[in-house]
C-alpha positions in Angstrom: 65.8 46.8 183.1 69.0 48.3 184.6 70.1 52.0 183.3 73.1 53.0 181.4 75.6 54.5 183.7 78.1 56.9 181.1 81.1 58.2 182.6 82.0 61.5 181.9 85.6 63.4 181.5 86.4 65.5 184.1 87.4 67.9 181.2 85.0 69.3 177.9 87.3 70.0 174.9 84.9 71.4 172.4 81.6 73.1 172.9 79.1 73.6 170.4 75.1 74.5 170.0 72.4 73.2 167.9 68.7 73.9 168.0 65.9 71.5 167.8 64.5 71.7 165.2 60.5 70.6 163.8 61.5 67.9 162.5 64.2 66.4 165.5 60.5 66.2 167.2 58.7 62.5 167.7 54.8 62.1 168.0 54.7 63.2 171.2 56.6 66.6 170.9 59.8 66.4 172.4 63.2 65.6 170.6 63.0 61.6 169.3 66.1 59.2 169.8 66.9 59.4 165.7 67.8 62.5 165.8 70.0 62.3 168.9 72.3 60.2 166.8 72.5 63.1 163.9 73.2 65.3 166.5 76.1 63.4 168.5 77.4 62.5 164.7 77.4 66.3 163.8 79.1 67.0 166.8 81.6 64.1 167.0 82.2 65.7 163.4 82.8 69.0 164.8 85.1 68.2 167.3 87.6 66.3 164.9 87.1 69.3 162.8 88.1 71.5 165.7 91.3 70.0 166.0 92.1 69.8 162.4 90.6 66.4 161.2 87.8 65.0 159.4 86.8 61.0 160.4 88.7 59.4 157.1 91.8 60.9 157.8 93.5 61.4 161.4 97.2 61.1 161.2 96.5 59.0 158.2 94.1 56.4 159.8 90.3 56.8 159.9 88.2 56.6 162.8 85.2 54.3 162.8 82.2 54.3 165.2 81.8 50.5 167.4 79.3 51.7 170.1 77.0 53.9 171.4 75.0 55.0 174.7 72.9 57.8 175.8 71.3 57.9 178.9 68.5 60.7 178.9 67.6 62.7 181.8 65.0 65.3 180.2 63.0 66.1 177.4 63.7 68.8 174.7 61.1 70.4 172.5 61.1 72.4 168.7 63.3 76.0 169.3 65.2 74.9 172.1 68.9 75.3 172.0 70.7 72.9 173.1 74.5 73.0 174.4 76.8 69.9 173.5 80.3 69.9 175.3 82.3 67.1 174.1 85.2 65.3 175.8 87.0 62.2 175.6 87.8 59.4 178.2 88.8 55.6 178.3 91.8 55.1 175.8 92.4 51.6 175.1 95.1 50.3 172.1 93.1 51.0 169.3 90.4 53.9 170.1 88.7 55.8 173.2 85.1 57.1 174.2 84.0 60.0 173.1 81.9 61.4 175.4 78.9 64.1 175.3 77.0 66.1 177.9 74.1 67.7 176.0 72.4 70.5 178.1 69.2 72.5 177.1 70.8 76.1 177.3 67.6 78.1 178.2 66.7 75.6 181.5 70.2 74.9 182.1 68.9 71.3 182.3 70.8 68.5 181.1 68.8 66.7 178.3 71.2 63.3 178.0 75.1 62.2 178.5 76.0 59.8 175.7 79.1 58.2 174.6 80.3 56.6 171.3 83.3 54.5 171.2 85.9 54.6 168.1 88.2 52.9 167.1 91.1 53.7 165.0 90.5 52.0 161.4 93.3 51.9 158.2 91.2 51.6 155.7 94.0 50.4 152.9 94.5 47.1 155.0 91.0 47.1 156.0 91.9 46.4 159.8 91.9 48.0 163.2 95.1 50.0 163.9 96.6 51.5 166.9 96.0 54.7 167.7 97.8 57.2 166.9 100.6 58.0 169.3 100.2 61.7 167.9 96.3 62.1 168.4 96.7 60.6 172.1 99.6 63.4 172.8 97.4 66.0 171.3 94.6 64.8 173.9 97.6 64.6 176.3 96.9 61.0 177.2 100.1 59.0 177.8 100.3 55.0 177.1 100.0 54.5 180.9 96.9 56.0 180.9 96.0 53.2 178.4 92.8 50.0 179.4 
């Protein structure tokens, strides 16, 4: 089976830390895949939050999740803290990729790099809508940097 390959932004935006906690663990000990998601939602969450949104309301639209991949590299176990820088990368039309390197702070070892890909959703119409022209300026991404 081939491997996810993630590309990651040559720039983090928003950095934040969460410990692992007893019950992030799987049978075996270390941090399970389950709560990887919580923790890439949380900080997805925090990262709008940081620049002044919440996920039903940016510039009006919503934003709404169409993918995901994480591509793990170590193990993380109950206490640890873990660093997640967040950046974003691949605009298209309608969404982009945000992007997560999530290191374990005490081993300065990365754990996993993940990416979720959102798009930009009006939920009146119920229908994909183009990204806001005012969130890709305030990432400073022009239209020709546009897939």
């Amino acid at each position: 089976m081939s491997r996810v390959k993630i590309a990651m932004p040559d720039e983090f935006l928003f950095s934040m830390r969460h410990r692992v906690g007893i019950s992030d663990l799987n049978y075996a000990r270390h941090l399970n895949s389950v709560a990887m998601v919580h923790i890439l939602h949380e900080a997805r969450l925090q990262f709008l939050a940081n620049l002044g949104f919440n996920e039903s309301n940016i510039f009006g639209l919503g934003m709404v999740v169409t993918d995901m991949g994480v591509d793990y590299r170590s193990e993380s176990f109950a206490n640890d803290w873990l660093t997640i820088d967040v950046g974003v990368g691949r605009f298209n039309r309608y969404g982009c990729n945000i992007c997560f390197r999530i290191t374990n702070t005490a081993l300065e070892k990365v754990v996993c790099n993940a990416t979720i890909g959102v798009v930009f959703f009006d939920f009146d119409k119920h229908k994909i809508a183009l990204i806001p022209k005012a969130f890709r300026d305030l990432l400073g991404q022009s239209e020709q940097d546009l897939d």
